[in-house]
Backbone as CSV, one residue per row, in Angstrom:
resi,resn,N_x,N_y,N_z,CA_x,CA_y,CA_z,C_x,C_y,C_z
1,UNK,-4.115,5.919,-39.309,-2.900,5.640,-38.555,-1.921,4.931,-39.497
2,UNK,-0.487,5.467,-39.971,0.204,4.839,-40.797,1.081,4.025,-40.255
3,UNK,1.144,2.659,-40.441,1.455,1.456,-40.117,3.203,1.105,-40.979
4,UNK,3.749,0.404,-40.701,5.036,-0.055,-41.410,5.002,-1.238,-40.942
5,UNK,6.013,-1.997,-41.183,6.197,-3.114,-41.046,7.948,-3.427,-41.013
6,UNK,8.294,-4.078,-39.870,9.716,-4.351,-39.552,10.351,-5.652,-38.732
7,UNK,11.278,-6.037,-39.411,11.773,-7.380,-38.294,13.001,-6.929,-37.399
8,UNK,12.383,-7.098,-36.419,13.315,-6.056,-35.274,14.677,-7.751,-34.630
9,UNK,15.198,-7.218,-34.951,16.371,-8.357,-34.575,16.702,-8.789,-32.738
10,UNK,17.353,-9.637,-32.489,17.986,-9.409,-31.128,18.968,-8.589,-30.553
11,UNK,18.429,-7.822,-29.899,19.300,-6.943,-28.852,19.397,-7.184,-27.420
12,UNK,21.092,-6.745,-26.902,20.674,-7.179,-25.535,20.618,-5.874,-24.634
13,UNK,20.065,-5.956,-23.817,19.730,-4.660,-22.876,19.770,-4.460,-21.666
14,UNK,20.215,-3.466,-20.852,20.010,-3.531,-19.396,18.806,-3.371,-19.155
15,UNK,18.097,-3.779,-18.188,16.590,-3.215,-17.723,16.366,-3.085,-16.119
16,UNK,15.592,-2.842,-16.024,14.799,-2.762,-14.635,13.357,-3.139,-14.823
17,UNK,12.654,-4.139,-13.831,11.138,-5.038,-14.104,10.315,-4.125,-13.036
18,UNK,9.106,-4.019,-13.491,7.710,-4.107,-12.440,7.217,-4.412,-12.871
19,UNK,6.150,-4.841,-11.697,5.036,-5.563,-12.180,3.686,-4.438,-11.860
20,UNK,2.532,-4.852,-12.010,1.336,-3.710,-11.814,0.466,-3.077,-12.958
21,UNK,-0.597,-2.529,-13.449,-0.956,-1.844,-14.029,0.197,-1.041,-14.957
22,UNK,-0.016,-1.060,-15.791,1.468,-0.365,-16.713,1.541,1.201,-16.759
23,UNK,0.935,2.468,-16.217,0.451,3.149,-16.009,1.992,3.451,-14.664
24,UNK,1.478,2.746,-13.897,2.158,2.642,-12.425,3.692,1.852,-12.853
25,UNK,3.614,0.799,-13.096,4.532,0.350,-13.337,5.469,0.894,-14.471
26,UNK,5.408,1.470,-15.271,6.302,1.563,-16.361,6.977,2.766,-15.764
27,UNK,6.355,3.478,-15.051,6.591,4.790,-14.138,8.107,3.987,-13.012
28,UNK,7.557,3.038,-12.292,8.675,2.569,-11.303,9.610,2.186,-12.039
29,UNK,9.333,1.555,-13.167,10.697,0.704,-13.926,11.486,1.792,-14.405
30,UNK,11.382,2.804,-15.055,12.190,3.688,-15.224,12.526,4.724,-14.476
31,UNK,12.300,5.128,-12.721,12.314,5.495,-11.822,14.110,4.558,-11.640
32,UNK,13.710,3.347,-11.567,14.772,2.481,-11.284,15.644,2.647,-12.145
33,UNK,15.818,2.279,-13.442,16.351,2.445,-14.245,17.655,3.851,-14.582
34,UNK,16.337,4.532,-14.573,17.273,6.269,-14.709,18.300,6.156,-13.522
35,UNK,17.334,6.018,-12.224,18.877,6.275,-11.177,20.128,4.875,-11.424
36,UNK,20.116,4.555,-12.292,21.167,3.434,-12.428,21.649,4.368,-13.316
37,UNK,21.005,4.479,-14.142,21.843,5.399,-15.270,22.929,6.544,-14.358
38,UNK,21.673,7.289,-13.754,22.386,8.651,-13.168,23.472,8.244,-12.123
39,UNK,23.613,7.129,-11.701,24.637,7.027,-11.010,26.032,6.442,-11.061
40,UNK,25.647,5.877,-12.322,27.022,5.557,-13.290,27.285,6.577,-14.412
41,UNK,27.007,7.218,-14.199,26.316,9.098,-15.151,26.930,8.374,-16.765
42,UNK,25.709,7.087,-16.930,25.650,7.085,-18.312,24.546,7.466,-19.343
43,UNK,23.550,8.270,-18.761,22.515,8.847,-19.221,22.993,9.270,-20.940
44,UNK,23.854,9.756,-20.642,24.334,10.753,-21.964,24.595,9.491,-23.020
45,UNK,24.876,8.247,-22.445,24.879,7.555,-23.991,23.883,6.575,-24.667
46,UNK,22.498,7.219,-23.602,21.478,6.484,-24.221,20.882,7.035,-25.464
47,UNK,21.091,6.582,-26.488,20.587,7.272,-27.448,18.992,6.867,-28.048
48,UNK,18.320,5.325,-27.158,17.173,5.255,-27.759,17.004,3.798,-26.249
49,UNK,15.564,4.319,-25.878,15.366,3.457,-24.715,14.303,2.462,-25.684
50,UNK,14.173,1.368,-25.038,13.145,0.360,-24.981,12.117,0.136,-23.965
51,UNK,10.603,0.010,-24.167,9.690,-0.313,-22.717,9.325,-1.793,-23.415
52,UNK,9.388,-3.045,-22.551,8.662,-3.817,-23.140,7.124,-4.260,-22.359
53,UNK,6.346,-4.426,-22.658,4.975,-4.800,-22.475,4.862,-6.297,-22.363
54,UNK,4.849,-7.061,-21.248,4.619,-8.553,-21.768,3.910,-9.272,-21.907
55,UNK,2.507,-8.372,-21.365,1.158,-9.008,-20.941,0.087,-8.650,-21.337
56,UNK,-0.753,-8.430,-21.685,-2.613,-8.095,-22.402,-2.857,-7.239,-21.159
57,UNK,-3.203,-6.302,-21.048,-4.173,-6.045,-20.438,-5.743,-6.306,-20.412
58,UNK,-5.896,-6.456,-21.359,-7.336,-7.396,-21.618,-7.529,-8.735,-20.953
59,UNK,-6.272,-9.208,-20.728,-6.597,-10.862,-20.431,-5.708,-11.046,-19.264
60,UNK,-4.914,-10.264,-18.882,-4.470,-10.110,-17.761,-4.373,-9.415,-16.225
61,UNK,-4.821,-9.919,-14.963,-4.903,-8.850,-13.963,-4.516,-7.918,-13.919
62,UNK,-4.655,-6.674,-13.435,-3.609,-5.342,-13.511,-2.901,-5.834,-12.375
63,UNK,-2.717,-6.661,-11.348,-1.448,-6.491,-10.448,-0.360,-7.749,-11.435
64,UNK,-0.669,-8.503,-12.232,0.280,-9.705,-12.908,0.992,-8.913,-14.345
65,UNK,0.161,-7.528,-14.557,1.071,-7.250,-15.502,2.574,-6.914,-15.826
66,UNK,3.554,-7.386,-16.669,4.922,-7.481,-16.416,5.285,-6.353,-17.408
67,UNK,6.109,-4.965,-16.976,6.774,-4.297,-18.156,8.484,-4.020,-17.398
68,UNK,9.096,-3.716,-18.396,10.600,-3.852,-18.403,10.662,-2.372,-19.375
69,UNK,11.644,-1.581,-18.272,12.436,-0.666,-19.123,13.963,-0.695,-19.589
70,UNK,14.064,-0.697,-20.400,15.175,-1.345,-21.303,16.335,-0.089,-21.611
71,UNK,17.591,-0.530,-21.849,18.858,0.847,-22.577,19.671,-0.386,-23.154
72,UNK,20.142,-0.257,-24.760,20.623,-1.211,-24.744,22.061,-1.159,-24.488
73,UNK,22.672,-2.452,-24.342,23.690,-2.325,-24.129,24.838,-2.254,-24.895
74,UNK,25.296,-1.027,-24.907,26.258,-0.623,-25.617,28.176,-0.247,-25.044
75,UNK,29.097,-0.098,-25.958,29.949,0.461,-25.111,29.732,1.611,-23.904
76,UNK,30.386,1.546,-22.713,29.924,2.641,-21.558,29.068,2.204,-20.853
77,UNK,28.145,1.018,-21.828,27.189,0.491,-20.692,27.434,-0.922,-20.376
78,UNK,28.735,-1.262,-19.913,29.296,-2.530,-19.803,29.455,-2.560,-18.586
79,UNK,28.678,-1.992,-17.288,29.345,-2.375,-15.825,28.509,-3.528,-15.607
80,UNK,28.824,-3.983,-14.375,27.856,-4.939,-13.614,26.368,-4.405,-13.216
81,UNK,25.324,-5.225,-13.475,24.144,-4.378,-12.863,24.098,-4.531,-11.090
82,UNK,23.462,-3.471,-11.249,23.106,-3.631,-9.598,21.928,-4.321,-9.246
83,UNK,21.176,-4.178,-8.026,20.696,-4.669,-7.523,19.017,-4.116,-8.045
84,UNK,18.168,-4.927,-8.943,16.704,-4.394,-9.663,17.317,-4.081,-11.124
85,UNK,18.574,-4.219,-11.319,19.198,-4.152,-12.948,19.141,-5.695,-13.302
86,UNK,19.159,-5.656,-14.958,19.388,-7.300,-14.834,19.709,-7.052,-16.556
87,UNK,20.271,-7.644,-17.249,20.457,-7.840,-18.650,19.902,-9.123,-19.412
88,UNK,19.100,-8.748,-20.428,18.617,-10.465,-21.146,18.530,-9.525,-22.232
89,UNK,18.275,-10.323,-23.302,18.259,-10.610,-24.880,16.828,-10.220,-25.247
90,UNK,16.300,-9.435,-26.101,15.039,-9.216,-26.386,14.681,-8.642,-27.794
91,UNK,13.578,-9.328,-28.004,13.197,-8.993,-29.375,13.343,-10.170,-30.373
92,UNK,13.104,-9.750,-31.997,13.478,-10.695,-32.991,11.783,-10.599,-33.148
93,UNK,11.536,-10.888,-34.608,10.566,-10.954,-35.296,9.795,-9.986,-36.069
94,UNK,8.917,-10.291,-36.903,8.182,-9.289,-37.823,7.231,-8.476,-36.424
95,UNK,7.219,-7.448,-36.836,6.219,-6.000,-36.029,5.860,-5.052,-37.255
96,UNK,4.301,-4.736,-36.467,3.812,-3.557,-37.277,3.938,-2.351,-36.567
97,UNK,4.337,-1.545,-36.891,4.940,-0.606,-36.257,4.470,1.210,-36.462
98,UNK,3.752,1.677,-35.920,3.354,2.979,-35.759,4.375,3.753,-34.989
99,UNK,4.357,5.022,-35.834,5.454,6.329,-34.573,4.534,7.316,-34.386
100,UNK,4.495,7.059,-32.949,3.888,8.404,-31.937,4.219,9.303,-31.635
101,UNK,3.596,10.317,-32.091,4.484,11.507,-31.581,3.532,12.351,-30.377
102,UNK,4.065,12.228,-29.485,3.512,13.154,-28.455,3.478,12.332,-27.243
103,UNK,2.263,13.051,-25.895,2.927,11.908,-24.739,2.918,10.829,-24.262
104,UNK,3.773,10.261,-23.718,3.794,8.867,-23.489,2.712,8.336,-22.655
105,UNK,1.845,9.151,-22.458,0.513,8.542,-21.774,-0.454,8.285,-22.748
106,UNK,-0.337,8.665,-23.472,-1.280,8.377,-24.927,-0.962,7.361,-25.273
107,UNK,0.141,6.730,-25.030,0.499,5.561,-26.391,-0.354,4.051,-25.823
108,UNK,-0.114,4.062,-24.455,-1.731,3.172,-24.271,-2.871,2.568,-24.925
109,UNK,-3.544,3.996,-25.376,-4.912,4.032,-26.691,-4.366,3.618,-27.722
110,UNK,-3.177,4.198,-28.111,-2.523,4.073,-29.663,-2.439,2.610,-29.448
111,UNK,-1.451,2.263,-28.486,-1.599,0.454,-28.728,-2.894,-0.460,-28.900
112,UNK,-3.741,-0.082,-27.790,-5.044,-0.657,-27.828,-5.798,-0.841,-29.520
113,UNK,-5.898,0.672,-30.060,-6.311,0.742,-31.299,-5.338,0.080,-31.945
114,UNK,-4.009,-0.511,-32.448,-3.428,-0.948,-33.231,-3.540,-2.231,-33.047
115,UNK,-3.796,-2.502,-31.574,-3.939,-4.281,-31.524,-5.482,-4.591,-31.758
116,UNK,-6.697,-3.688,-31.485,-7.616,-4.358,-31.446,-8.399,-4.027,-33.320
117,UNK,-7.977,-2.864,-33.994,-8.235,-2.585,-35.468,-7.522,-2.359,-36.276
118,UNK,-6.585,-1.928,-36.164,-5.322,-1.611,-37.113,-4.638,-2.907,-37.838
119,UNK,-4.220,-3.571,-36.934,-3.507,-4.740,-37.900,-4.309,-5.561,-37.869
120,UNK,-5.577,-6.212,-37.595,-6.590,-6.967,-37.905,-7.147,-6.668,-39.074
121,UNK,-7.521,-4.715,-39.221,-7.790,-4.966,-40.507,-7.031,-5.035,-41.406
122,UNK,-4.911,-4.787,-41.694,-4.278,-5.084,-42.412,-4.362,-6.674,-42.722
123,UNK,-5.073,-7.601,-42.281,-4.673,-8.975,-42.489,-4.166,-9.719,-41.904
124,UNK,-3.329,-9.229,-41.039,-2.395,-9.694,-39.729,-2.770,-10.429,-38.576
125,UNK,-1.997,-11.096,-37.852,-2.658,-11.601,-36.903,-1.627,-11.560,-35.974
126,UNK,-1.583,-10.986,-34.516,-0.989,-10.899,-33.685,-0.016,-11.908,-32.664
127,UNK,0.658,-12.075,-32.937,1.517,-12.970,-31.982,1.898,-13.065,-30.705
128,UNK,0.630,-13.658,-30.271,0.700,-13.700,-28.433,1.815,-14.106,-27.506
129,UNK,2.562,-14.465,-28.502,3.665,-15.046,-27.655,5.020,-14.188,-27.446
130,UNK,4.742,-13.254,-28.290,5.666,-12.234,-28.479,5.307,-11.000,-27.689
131,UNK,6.262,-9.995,-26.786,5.849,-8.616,-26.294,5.522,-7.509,-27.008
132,UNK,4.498,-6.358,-26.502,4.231,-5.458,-27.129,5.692,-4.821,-27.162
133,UNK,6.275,-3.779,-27.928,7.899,-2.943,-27.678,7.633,-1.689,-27.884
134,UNK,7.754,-0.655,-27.052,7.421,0.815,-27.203,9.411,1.397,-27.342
135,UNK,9.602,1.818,-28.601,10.877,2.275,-28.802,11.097,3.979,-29.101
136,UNK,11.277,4.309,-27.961,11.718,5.563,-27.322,12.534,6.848,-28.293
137,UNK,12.206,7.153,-28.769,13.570,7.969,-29.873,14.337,8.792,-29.535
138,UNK,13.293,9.500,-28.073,14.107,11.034,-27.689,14.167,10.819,-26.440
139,UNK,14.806,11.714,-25.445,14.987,11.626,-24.042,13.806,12.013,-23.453
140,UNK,12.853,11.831,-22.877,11.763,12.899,-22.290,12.211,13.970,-21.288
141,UNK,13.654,14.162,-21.072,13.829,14.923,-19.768,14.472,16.201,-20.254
142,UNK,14.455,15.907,-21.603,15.285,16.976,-22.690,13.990,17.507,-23.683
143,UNK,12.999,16.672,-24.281,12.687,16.791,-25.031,10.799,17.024,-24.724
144,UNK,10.525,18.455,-25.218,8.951,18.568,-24.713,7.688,17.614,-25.352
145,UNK,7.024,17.715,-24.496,5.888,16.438,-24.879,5.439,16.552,-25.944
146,UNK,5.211,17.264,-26.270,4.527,17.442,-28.035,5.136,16.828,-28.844
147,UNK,6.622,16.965,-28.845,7.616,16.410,-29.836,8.531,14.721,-29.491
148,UNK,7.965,14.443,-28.727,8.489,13.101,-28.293,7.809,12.199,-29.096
149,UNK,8.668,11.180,-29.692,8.454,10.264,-30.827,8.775,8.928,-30.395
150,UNK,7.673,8.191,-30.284,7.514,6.615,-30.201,7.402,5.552,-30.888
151,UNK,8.151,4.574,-30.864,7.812,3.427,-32.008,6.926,2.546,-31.471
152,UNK,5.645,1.857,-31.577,5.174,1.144,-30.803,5.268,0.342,-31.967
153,UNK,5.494,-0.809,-31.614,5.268,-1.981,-32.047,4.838,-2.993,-31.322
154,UNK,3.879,-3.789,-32.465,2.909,-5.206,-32.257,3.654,-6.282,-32.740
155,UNK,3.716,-7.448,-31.942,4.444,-8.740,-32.956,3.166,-9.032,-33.296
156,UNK,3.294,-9.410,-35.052,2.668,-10.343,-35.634,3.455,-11.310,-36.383
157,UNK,2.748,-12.108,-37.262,2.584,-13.532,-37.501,3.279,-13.112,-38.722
158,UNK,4.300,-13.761,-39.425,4.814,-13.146,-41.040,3.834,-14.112,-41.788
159,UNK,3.460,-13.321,-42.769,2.997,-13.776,-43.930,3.738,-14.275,-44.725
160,UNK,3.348,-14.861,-45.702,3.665,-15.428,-46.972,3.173,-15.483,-48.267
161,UNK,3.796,-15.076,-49.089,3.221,-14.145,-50.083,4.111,-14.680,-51.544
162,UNK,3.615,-14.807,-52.829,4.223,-15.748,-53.736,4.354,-13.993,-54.333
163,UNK,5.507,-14.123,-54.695,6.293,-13.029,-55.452,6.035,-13.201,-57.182
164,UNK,5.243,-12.080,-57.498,4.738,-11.687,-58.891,5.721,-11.996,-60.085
165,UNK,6.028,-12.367,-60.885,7.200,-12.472,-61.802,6.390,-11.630,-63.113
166,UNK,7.172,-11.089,-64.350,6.918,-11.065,-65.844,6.691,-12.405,-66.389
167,UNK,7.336,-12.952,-66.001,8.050,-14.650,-66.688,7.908,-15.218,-65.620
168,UNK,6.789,-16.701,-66.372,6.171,-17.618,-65.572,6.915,-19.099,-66.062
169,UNK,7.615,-18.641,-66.907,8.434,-19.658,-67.444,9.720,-20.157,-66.368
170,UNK,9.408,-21.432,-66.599,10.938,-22.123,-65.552,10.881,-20.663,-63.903
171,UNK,9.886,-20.617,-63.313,10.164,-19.768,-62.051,9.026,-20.566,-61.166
172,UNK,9.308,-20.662,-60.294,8.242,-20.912,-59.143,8.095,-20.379,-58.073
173,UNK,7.176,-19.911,-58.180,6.899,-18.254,-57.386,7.384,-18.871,-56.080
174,UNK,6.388,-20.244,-55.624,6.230,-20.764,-53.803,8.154,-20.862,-53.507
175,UNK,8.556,-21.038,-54.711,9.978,-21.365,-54.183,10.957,-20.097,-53.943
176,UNK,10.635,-19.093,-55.002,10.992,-17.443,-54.506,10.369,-16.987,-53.049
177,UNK,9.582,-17.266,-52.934,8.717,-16.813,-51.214,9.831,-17.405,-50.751
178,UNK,10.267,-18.851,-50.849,11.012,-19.160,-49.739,12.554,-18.589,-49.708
179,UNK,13.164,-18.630,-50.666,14.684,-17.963,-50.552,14.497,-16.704,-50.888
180,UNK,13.446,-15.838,-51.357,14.035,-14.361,-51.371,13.721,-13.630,-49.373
């Protein structure tokens, strides 16, 4: 599974919340979502959705689990939300980041395997405090399942790492880690 690594900045976004098994829920949140879209017929300027994940399923009930489907907010998408719409700020930090290609019911396993072997065995260590982020590339209502491409990303923990020099003369690596 080929892994990357990225610091995904703050964005702000419209969303729609459920709670439930993520299975069920990620299904209602974008149920909600789309008809907001479709009824301000701004569908056409989503060019990349967000799902966020906020909870373990491992360590969390399936009725307490929290996911949010996300569009960010861009020009066109400046009205007032309605009623199950809501806008907040999301993201920021280092993620390891796999792209899925195919259906969005799969990416489940794909996460599971990336949180429970994938970046454990890169060295990494996961940041509980941070949400899982599944980043959407294509429309699914346009685009057939085979070819639908996902970013899933894991927050982890940034490392720190003393930067190699030629010349050990007058350089101090711990002090390059910190300003480069």
């Amino acid at each position: 599974m080929r892994v990357t690594y990225r610091h995904i900045r703050p964005l702000t976004v419209v969303y729609a919340h459920s709670m439930g098994p993520y299975q069920a829920s990620c299904r209602e949140a974008w149920i909600t979502l789309g008809g907001w879209l479709d009824d301000h017929d701004l569908r056409r300027q989503v060019k990349q959705a967000y799902g966020i994940f906020r909870d373990d399923p491992a360590r969390t009930e399936p009725g307490l689990l929290r996911y949010e489907a996300c569009v960010p907010l861009v020009p066109g998408i400046e009205l007032e939300p309605a009623e199950g719409i809501g806008r907040q700020v999301f993201g920021f930090g280092a993620y390891a980041v796999h792209t899925h290609v195919g259906s969005h019911e799969e990416t489940g396993g794909a996460f599971s395997r990336l949180r429970r072997d994938i970046v454990p065995k890169r060295g990494l260590s996961i940041d509980g405090d941070r949400a899982f982020v599944a980043i959407y590339l294509n429309d699914p209502t346009v685009t057939r399942e085979a070819y639908r491409r996902t970013e899933l990303c894991v927050p982890v923990l940034p490392i720190r790492m003393p930067l190699a020099g030629n010349d050990d003369e007058g350089i101090d690596n711990a002090t390059m880690a910190v300003t480069a």
